[in-house]
C-alpha positions as CSV (number, residue, x, y, z in Angstrom):
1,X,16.8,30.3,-26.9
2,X,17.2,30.1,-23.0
3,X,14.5,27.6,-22.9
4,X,16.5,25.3,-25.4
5,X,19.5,25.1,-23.4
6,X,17.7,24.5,-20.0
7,X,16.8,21.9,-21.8
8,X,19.8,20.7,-23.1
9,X,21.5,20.9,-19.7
10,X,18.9,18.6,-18.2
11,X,19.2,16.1,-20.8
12,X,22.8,16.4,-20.3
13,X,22.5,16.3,-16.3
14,X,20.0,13.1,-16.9
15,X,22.1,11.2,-19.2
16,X,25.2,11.7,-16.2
17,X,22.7,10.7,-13.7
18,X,21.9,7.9,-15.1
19,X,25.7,6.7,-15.9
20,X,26.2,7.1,-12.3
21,X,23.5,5.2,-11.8
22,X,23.9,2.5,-13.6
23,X,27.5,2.2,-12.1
24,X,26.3,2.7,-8.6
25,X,23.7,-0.1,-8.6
26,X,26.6,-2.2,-10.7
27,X,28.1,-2.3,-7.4
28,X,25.5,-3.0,-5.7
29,X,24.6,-6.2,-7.6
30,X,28.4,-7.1,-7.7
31,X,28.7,-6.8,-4.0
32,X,25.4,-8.7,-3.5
33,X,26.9,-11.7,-5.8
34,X,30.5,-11.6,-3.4
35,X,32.1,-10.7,0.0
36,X,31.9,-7.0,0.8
37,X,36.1,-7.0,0.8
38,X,37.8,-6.2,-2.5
39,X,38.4,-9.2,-4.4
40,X,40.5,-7.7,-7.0
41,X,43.6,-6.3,-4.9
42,X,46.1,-7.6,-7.4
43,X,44.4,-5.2,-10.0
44,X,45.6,-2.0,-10.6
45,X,42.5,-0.4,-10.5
46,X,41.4,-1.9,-7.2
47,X,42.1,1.1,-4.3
48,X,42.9,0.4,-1.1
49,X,40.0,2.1,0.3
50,X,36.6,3.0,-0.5
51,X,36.8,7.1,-1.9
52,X,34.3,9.1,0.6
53,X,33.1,10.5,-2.7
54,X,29.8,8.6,-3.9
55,X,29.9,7.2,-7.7
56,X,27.1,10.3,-8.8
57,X,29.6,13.0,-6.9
58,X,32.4,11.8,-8.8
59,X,30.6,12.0,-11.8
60,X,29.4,14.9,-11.2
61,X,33.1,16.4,-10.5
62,X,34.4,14.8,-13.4
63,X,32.0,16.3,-15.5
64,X,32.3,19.9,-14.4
65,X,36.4,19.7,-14.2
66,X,36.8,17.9,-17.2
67,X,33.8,20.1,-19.2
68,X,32.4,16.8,-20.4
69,X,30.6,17.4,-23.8
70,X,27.7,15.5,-23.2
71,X,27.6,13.2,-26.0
72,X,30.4,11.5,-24.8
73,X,29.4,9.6,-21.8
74,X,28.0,6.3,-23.5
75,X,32.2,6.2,-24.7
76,X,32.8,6.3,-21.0
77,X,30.6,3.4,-20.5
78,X,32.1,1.8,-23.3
79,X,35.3,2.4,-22.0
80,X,34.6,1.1,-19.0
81,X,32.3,-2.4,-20.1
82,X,35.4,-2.9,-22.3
83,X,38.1,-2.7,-19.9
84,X,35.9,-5.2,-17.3
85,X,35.1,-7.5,-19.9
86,X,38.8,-8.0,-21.3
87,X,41.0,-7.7,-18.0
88,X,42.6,-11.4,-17.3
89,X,42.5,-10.7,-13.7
90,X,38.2,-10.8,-12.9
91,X,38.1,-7.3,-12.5
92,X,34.8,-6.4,-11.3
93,X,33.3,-3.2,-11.0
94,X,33.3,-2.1,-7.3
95,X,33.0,0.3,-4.7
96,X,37.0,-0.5,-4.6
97,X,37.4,0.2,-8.7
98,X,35.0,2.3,-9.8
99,X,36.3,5.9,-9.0
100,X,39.6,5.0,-10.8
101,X,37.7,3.2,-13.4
102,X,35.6,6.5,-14.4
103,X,38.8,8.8,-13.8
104,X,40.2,6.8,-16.2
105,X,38.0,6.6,-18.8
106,X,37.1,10.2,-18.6
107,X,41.1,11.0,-19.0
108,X,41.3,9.0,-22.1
109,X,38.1,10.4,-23.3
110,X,38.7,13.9,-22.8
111,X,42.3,12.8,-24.9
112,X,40.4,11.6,-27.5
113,X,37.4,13.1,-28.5
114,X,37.9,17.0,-27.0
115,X,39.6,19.4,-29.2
116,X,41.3,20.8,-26.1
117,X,42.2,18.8,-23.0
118,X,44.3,19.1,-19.8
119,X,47.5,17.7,-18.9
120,X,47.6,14.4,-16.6
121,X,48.5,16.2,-13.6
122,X,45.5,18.2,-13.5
123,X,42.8,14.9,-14.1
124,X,44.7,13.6,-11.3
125,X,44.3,16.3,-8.9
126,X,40.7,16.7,-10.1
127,X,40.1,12.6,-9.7
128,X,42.1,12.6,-5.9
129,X,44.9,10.0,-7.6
130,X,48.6,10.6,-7.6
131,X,49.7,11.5,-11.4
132,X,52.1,8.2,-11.2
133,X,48.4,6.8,-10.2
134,X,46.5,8.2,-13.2
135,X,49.6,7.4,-16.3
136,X,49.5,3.7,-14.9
137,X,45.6,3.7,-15.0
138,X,46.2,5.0,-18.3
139,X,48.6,2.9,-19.7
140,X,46.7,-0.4,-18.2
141,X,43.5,0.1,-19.1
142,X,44.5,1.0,-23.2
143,X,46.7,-2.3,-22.6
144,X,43.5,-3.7,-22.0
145,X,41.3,-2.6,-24.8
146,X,43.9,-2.9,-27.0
147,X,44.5,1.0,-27.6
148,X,41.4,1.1,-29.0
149,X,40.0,4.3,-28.1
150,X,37.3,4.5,-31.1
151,X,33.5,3.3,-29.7
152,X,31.4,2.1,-32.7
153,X,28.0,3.6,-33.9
154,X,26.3,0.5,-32.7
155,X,28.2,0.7,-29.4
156,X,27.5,4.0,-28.8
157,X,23.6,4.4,-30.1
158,X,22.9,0.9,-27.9
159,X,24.8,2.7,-24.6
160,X,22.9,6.0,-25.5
161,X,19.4,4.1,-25.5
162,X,20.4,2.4,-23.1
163,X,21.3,5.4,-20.1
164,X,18.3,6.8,-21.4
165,X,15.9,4.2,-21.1
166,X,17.6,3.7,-17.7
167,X,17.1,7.2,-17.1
168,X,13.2,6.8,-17.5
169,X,12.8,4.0,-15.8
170,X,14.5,3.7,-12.7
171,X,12.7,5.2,-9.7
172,X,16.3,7.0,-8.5
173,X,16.4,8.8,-11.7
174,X,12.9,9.8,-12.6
175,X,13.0,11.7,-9.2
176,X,14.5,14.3,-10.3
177,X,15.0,16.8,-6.9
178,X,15.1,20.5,-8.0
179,X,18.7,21.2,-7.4
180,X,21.3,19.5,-8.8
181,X,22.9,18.7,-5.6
182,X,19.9,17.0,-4.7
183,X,19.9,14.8,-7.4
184,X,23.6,14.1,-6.9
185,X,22.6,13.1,-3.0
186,X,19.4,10.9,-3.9
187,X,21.6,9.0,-6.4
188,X,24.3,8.3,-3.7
189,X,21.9,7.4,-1.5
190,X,22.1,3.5,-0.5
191,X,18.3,3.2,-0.8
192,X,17.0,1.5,-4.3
């Protein structure tokens, strides 16, 4: 029985690795294609300055504070892909935007789909925004998909496959230090 839920904790650390992968080198390409200032000040999910916090710490915090249940990160990724794809104002997903895009998404998540969940102030304090921060965050990004917090089967099975083919084939992933803090630093590392 122990052995089952090792095993379900590393699935469940792999899948987050690989979201905060696939964000983290989302920037990367982003800032390759455009200046390394933040294009999208006028957006409300833009920050004024880069968090210390790298993308797979911040997921990592997220997870633990918000007790993620696993099976909900490809709705994060949904949340987020929707929310980029239908904001007027060419958000992009940046170093400036992506901390407040995954407190976000994990907020109206955790709102969603958990049977229990927190009050705003304590997201905020656990995602380093003000709580006026986090309910405009809130309110703008289910402006922007609509209110539509419900991800599709087809959605979520194609994200799922998709953070876990990532998960298997990207060289940051598959290297999988011992310690979870490790893996959290070899994922934030700049190197691809």
């Amino acid at each position: 029985l122990q052995m089952a839920s090792s095993d379900a904790e590393n699935t469940s650390l792999r899948v987050l690795n690989a979201l905060a992968c696939v964000l983290q080198l989302t920037v990367e390409q982003n800032e390759k294609m455009g200046p390394a200032s933040n294009p999208s000040r006028a957006a409300i999910f833009a920050g004024e300055d880069v968090p210390d916090m790298g993308v797979a710490e911040y997921c990592r915090r997220l997870d633990t504070y918000f007790n993620t249940t696993p099976s909900l990160y490809p709705v994060i990724l949904d949340y987020i892909s929707r929310t980029v794809k239908n904001n007027e104002k060419g958000l992009s997903i940046s170093r400036f935007t992506v901390h407040r895009l995954l407190i976000t998404s994990f907020t109206l998540m955790a709102k969603y789909h958990e049977d229990l969940h927190c009050k705003n102030s304590f997201y905020a304090e656990v995602g380093g925004v003000d709580l006026q921060e986090l309910n405009q965050l809130e309110k703008e990004m289910l402006r922007i998909i609509n209110f539509n917090l419900h991800t599709t089967p087809e959605l979520y099975t194609y994200y799922i496959e998709s953070l876990n083919k990532h998960a298997a084939g990207c060289s940051r992933c598959a290297a999988s230090p011992s310690t979870p803090e490790q893996q959290v630093r070899a994922l934030d590392s700049s190197d691809p």
